[in-house]
MIROKE-724591 format. One record per residue: residue number from 0; residue in three letters; x, y, z of N, C-alpha, C in turn. Coordinates in steps of 0.2 Angstrom, whole numbers, plus 2048, in hexadecimal, padded with zeros to 3 digits. Example, Ala and Ser with C-alpha at 12.3 -4.5 7.8 and 13.67 -1.06 7.14 Angstrom:
REM MIROKE-724591
@marse=0	fiti=ala	nc1=842	nc2=7E4	nc3=827	cac1=83E	cac2=7EA	cac3=827	cc1=842	cc2=7F0	cc3=827
@marse=1	fiti=ser	nc1=840	nc2=7F5	nc3=823	cac1=844	cac2=7FB	cac3=824	cc1=840	cc2=800	cc3=827
This chain:
REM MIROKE-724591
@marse=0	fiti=unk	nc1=F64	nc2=F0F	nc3=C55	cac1=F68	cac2=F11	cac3=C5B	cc1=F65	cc2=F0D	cc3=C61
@marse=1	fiti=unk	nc1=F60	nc2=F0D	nc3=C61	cac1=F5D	cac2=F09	cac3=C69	cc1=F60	cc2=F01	cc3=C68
@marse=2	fiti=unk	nc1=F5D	nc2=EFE	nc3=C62	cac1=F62	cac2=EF8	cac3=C62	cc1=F68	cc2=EF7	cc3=C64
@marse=3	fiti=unk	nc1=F6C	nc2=EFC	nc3=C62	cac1=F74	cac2=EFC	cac3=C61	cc1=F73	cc2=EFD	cc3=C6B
@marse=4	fiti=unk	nc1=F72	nc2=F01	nc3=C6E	cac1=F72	cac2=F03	cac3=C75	cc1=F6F	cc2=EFF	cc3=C78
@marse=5	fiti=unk	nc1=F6C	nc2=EF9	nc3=C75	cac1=F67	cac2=EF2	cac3=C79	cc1=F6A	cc2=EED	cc3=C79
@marse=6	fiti=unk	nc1=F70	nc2=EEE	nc3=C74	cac1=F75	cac2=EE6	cac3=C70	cc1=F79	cc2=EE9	cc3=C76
@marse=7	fiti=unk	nc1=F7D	nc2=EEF	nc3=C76	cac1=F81	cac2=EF0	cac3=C78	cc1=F81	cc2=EEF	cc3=C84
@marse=8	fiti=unk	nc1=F7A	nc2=EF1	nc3=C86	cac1=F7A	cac2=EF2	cac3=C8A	cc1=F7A	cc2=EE8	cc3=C8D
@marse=9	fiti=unk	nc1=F78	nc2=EE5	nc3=C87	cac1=F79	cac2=EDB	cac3=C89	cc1=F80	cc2=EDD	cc3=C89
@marse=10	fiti=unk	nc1=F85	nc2=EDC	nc3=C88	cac1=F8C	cac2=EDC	cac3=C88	cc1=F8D	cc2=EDD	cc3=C90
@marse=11	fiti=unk	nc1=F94	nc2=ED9	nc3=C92	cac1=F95	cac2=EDA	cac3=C97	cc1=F9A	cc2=EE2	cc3=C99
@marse=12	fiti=unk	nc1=F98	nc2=EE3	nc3=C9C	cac1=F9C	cac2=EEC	cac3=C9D	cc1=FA1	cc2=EEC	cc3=C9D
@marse=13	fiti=unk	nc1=FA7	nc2=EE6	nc3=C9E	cac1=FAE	cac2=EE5	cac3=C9B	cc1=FAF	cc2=EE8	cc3=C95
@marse=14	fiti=unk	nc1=FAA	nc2=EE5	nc3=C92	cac1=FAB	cac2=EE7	cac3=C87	cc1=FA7	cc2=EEC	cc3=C83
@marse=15	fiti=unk	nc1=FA3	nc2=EEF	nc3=C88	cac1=F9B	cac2=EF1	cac3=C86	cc1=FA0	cc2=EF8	cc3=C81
@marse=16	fiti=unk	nc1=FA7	nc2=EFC	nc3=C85	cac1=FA5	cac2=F03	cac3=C83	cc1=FAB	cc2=F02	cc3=C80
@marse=17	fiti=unk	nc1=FB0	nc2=EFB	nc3=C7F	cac1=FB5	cac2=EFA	cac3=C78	cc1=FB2	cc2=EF9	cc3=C73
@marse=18	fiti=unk	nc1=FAB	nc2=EF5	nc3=C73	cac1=FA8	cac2=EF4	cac3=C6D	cc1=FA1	cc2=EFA	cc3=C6B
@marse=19	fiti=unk	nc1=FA0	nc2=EFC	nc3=C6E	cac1=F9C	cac2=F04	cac3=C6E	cc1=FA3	cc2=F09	cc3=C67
@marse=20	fiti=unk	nc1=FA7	nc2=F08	nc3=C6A	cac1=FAE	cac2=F0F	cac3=C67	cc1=FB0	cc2=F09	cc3=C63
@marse=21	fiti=unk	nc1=FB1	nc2=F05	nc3=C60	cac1=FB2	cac2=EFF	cac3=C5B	cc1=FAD	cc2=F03	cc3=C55
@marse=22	fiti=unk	nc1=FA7	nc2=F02	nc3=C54	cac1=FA3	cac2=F03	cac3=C53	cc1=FA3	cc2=F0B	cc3=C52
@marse=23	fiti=unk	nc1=FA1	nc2=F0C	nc3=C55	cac1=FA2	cac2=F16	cac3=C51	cc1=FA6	cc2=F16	cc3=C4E
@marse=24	fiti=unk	nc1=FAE	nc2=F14	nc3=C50	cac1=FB6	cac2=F16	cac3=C4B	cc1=FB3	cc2=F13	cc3=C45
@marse=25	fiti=unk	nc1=FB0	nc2=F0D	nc3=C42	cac1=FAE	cac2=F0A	cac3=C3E	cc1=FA8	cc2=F10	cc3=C38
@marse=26	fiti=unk	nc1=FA5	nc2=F10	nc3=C3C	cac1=F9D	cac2=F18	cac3=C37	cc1=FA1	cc2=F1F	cc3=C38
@marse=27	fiti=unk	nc1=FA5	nc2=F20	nc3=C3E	cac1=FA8	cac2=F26	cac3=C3C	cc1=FAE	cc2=F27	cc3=C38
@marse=28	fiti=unk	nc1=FB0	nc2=F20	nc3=C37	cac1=FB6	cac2=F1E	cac3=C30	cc1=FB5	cc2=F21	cc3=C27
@marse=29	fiti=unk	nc1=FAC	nc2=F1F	nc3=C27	cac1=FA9	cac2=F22	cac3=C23	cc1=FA8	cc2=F29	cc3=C20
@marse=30	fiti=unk	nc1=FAA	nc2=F2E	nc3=C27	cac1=FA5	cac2=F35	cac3=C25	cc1=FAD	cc2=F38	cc3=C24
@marse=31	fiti=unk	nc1=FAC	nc2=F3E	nc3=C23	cac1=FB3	cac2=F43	cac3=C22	cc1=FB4	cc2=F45	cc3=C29
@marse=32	fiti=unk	nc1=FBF	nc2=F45	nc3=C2A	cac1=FC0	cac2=F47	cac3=C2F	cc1=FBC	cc2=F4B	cc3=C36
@marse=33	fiti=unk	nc1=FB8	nc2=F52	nc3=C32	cac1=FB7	cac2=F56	cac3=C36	cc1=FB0	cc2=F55	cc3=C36
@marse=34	fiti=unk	nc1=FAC	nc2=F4F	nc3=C35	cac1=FA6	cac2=F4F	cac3=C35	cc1=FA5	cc2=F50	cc3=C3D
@marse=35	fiti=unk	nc1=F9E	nc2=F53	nc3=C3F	cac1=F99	cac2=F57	cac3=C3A	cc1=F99	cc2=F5D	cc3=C3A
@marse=36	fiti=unk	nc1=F9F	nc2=F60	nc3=C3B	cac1=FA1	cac2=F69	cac3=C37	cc1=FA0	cc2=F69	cc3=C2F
@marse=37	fiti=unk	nc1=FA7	nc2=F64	nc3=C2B	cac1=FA3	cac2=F62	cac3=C25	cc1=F9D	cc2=F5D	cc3=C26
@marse=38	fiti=unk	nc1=F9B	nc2=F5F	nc3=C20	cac1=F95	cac2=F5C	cac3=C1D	cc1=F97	cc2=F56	cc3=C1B
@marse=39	fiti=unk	nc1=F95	nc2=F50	nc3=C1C	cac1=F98	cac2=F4A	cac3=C18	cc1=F93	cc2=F49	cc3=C11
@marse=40	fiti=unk	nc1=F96	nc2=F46	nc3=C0C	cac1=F92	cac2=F45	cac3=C05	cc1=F8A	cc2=F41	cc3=C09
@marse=41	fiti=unk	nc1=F87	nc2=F40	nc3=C02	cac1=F81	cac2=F3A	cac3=C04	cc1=F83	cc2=F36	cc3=C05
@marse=42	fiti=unk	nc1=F89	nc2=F33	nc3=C00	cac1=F8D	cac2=F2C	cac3=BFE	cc1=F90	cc2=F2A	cc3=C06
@marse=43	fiti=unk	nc1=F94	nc2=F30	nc3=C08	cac1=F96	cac2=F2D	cac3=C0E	cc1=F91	cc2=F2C	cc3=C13
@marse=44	fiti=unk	nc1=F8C	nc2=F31	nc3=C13	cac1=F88	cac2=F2F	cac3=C18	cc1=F83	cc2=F29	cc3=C16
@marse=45	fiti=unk	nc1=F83	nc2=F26	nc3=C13	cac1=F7E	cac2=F20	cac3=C0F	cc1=F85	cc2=F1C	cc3=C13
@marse=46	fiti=unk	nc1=F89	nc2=F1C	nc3=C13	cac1=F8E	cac2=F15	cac3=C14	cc1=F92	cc2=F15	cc3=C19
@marse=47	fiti=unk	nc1=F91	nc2=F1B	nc3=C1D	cac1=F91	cac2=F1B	cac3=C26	cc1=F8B	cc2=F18	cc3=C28
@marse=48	fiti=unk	nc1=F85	nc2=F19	nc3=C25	cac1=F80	cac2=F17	cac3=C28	cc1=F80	cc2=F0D	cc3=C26
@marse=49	fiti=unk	nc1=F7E	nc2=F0D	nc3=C23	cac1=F81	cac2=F06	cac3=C20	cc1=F85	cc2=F03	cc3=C24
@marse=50	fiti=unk	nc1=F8C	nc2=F06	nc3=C27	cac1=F91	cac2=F03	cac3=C2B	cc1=F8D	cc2=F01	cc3=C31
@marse=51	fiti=unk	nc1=F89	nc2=F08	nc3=C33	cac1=F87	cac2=F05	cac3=C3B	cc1=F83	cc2=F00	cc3=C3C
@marse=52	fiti=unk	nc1=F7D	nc2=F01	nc3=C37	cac1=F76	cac2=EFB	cac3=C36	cc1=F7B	cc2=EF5	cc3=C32
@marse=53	fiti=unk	nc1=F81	nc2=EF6	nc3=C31	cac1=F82	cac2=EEE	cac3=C34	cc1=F88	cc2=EEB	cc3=C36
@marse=54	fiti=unk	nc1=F89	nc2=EF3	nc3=C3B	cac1=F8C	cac2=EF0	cac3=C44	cc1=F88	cc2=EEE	cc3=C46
@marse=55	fiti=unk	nc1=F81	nc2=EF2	nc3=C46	cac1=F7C	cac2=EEF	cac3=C4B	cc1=F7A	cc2=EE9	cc3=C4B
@marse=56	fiti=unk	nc1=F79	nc2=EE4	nc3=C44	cac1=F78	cac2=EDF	cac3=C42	cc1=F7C	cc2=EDA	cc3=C46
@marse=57	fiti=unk	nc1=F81	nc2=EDC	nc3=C44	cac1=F88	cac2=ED6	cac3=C44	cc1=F88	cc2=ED7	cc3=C4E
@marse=58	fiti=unk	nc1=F86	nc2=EDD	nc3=C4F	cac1=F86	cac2=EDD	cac3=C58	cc1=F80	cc2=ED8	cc3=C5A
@marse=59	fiti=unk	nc1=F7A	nc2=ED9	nc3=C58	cac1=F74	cac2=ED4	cac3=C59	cc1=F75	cc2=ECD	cc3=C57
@marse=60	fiti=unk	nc1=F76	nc2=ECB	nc3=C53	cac1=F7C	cac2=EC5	cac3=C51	cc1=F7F	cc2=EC2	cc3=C56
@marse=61	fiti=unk	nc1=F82	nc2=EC6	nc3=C5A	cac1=F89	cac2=EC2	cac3=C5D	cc1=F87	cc2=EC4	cc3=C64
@marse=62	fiti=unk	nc1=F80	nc2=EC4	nc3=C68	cac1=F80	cac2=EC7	cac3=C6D	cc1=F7B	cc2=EC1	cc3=C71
């Protein structure tokens, strides 16, 4: 997370919090609806977390 908030805070403040909500829709796409009331499987959560670590990639990549 401090990467993702360190990639995020270089961005110019025009884009920083479309691509911040870009990015969650993306790991929160992963988990069930009402996550975290439900409980998500291991599976989903092993592949939300996978989505993020490589938003965060693909954001330090391009910044």
């Amino acid at each position: 997370m401090d990467q993702l908030n360190q990639a995020l805070v270089a961005l110019p403040a025009t884009v920083r919090q479309r691509r911040r909500k870009d990015i969650f829709d993306v790991v929160l796409s992963k988990l069930p609806d009402e996550f975290p009331r439900i409980d998500a499987t291991a599976v989903a959560k092993s592949t939300a977390h996978a989505a993020l670590a490589s938003a965060v990639e693909n954001l330090l990549e391009n910044t």
